[in-house]
C-alpha positions in Angstrom: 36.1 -11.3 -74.0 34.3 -8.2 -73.5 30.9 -10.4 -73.6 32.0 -12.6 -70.9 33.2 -9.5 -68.5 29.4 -8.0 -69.3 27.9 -11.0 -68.4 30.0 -12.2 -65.3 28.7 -8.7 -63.5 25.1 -9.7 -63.4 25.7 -13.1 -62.5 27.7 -12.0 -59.6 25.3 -9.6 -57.9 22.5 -12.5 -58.6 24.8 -14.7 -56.4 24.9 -12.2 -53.9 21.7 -11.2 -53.3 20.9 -14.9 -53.6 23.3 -15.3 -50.2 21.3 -12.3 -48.9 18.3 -13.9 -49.0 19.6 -16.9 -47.5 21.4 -15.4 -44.5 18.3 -13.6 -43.9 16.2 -16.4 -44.2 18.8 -18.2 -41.8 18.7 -15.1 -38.7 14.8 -15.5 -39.2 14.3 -19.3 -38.8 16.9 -18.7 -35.4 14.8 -16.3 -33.6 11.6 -18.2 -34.3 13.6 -21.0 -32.7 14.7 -18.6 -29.7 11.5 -17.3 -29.9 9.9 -20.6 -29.3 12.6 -21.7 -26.6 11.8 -19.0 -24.3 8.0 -19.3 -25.3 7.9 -23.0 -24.4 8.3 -22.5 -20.2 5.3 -20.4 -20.1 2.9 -22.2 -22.6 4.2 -25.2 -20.1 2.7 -23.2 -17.2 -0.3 -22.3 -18.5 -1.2 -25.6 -19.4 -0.1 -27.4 -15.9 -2.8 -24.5 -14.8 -5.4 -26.1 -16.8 -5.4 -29.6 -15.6 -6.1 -31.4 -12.2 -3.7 -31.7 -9.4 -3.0 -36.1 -9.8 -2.6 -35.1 -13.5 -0.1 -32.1 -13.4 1.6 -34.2 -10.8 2.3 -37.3 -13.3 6.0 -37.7 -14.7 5.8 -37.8 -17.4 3.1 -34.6 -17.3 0.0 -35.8 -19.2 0.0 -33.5 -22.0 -4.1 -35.0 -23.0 -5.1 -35.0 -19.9 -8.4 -33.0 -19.2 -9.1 -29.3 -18.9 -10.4 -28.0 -15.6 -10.2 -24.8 -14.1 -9.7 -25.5 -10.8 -6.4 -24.2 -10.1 -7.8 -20.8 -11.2 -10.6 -21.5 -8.7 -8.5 -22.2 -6.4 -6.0 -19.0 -6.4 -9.1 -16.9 -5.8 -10.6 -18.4 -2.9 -13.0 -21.1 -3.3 -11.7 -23.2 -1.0 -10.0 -20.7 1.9 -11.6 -17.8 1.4 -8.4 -15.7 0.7 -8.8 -12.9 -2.0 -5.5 -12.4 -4.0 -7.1 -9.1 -4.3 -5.3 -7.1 -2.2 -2.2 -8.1 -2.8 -2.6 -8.4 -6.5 -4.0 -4.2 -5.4 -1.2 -3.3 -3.6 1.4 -4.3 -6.1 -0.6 -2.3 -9.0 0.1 0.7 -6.3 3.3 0.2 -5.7 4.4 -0.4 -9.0 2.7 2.6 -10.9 3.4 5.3 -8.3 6.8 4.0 -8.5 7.0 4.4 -11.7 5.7 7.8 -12.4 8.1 8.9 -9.7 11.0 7.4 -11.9 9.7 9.2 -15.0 9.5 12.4 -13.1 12.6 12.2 -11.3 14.6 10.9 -14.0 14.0 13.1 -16.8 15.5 16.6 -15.4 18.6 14.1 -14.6 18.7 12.8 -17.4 18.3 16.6 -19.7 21.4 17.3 -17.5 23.6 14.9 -17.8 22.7 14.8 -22.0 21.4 17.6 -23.7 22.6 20.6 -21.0 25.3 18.4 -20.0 26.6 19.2 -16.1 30.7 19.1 -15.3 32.0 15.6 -14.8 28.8 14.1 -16.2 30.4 11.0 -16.6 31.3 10.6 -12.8 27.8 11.0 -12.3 26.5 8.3 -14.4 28.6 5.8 -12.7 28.0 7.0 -9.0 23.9 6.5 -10.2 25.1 3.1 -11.8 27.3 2.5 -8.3 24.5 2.1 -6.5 23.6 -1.0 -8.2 26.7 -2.9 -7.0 25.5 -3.2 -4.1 23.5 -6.4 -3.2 20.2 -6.0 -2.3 20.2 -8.0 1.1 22.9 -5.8 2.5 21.1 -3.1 3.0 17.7 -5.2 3.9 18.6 -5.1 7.7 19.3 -1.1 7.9 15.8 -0.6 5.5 13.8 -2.8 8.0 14.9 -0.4 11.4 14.5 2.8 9.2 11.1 1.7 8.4 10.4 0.1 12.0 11.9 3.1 13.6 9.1 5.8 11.3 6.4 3.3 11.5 6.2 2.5 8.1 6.4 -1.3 8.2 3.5 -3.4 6.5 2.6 0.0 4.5 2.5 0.3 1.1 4.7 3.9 1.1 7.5 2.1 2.4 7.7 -0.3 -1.2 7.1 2.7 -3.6 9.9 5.0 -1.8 12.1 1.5 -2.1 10.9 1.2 -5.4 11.7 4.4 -6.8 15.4 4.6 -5.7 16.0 1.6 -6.9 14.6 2.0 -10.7 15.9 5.3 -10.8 19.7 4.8 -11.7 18.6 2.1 -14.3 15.8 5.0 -15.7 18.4 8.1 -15.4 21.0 5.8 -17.7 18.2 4.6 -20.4 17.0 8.3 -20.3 20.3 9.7 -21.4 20.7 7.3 -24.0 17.4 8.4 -25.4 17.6 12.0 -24.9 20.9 12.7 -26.7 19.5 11.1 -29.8 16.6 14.4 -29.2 18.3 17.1 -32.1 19.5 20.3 -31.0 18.0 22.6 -33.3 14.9 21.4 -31.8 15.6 22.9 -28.3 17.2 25.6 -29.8 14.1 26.7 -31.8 12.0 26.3 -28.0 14.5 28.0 -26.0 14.4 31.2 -28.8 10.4 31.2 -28.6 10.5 31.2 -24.3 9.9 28.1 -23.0 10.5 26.9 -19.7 12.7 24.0 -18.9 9.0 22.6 -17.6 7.5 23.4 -21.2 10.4 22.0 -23.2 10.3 18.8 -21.0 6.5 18.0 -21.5 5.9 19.6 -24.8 9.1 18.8 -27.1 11.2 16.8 -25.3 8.6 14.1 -24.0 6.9 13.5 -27.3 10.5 12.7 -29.4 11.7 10.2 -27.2 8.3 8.7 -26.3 9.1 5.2 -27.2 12.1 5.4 -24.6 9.8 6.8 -22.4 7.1 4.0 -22.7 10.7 1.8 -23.0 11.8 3.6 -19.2 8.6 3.0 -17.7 7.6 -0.9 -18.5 11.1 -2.0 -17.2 10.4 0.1 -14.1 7.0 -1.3 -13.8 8.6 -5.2 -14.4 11.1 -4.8 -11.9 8.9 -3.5 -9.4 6.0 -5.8 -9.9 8.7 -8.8 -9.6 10.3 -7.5 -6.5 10.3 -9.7 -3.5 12.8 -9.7 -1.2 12.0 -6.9 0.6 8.5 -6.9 0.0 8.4 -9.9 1.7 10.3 -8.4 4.8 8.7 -5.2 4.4 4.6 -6.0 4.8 3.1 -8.1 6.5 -0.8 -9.2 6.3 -2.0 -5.4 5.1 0.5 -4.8 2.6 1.9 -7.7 1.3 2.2 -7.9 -2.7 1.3 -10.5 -5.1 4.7 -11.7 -5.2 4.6 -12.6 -1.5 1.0 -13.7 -2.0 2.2 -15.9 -4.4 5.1 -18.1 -2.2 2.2 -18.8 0.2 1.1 -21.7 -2.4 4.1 -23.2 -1.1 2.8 -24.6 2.1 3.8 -27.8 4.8 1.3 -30.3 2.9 3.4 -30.1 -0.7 3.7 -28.1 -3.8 0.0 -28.3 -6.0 1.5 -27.4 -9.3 -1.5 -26.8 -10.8 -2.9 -24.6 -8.2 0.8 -22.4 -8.4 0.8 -22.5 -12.2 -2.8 -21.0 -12.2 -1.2 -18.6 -9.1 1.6 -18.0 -11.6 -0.4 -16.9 -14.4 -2.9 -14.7 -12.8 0.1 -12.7 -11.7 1.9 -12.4 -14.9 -0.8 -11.2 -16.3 -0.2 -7.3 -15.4 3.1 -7.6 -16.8 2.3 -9.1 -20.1 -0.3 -6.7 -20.7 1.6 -4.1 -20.3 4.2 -5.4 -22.5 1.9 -6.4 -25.1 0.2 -2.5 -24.8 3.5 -1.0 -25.7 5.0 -3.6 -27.6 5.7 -1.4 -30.4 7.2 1.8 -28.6 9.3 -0.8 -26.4 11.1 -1.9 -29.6 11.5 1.3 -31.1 12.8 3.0 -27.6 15.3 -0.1 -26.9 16.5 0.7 -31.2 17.4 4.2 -30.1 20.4 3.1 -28.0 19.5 2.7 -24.6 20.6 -1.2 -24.5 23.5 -2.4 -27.1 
């Protein structure tokens, strides 16, 4: 008897790490799946891009069909003359001043609401989080006489002051997340040497909860780079953004899928870079709380 109990134990724990490894095996093979499902769409576009406009048209698309580069030559002006430069210019503007406005504005908002924490904090998160309940159209019409009324239309300002308070709820929210994981002691230890709410943002606070930082800032910089509703209102021939560059592919004579694929890609391109540059802070920021 007492042979069989000794060796049931070991068999036991084999079967379980045996399931373990199995289960894990199982979650992996599912998000190279998922992984491929969402990868699929854009591997699609990029190579539509690559072929000629009767062979991106055929259905089905011909996956052999030659490479060109056309569309590519296309989307920077071979055949009109149009530069995507300035829009593709005045989006890079608008979406990093944007962005370091959010970062600079949300911090102190969010070291109030977290680590010094204000009365009726929580009222304050949702009136921030409020703002986002309302649809973006419905205030399009009074945005487009404020800016008509100061002369800001077709100006680039006009985006990065929209920009900014719209980001910034979305930034004070993933900043509080991130902050209140930032230890107390360490604060404590600052605040007994003499530092400056200034000093203890930069120096201590800043580089704990860089990943959420660099976390804050690329989904800034997404949604503002992908904004175009009111960008498209907003500017006009001087300031329009790649976004709005981008829908005038879409002309009377038919969609050239290739020519908008290659369009598509070009202006993607920012983004993904971006997300590839701080691909490993991102994951690490978004692990600290900020999305569950």
């Amino acid at each position: 008897m007492a042979a069989s109990i000794t060796t049931s134990v070991p068999r036991r724990s084999t079967d379980q790490g045996s399931a373990a490894r199995r289960k894990r095996s199982a979650l992996g093979l599912l998000a190279w799946l998922c992984g491929i499902v969402f990868f699929l769409p854009v591997a699609w576009m990029v190579l539509t891009s690559l072929h000629s406009e009767p062979n991106a048209a055929t259905n089905p698309p011909s996956i052999g069909a030659p490479l060109t580069f056309q569309g590519y030559r296309e989307f920077f002006g071979a055949s009109t003359g149009v530069s995507p430069w300035p829009p593709l210019i005045n989006s890079l503007s608008a979406s990093v001043v944007s962005t370091l406005l959010v970062l600079v504005l949300s911090m102190p908002a969010a070291y109030a609401l977290s680590i010094k924490p204000v009365r009726k904090w929580s009222d304050a998160m949702f009136f921030f989080l409020s703002t986002k309940m309302l649809p973006a159209v419905a205030g399009l019409l009074p945005v487009y006489l404020i800016a008509q009324n100061t002369g800001m239309l077709d100006n680039v300002a006009v985006l990065i002051v929209l920009y900014t308070s719209m980001n910034l709820p979305i930034a004070v929210w993933m900043m509080r997340s991130f902050l209140s994981e930032v230890p107390v002691e360490i604060l404590e230890a600052a605040s007994i040497d003499g530092a400056g709410l200034p000093t203890t943002l930069a120096r201590i606070v800043a580089p704990v909860v860089a990943p959420g930082i660099a976390a804050t800032a690329l989904i800034s910089f997404i949604f503002s780079w992908n904004e175009l509703l009111f960008a498209r209102v907003l500017t006009g021939v001087v300031s329009s953004t790649a976004p709005v560059f981008l829908t005038g592919f879409v002309t009377s004579q038919g969609l050239f899928l290739a020519k908008v694929c290659a369009a598509a890609v070009c202006v993607s391109l920012p983004v993904l870079i971006a997300g590839f540059a701080a691909q490993d802070k991102l994951v690490q920021g978004l692990s600290l709380g900020a999305v569950k």
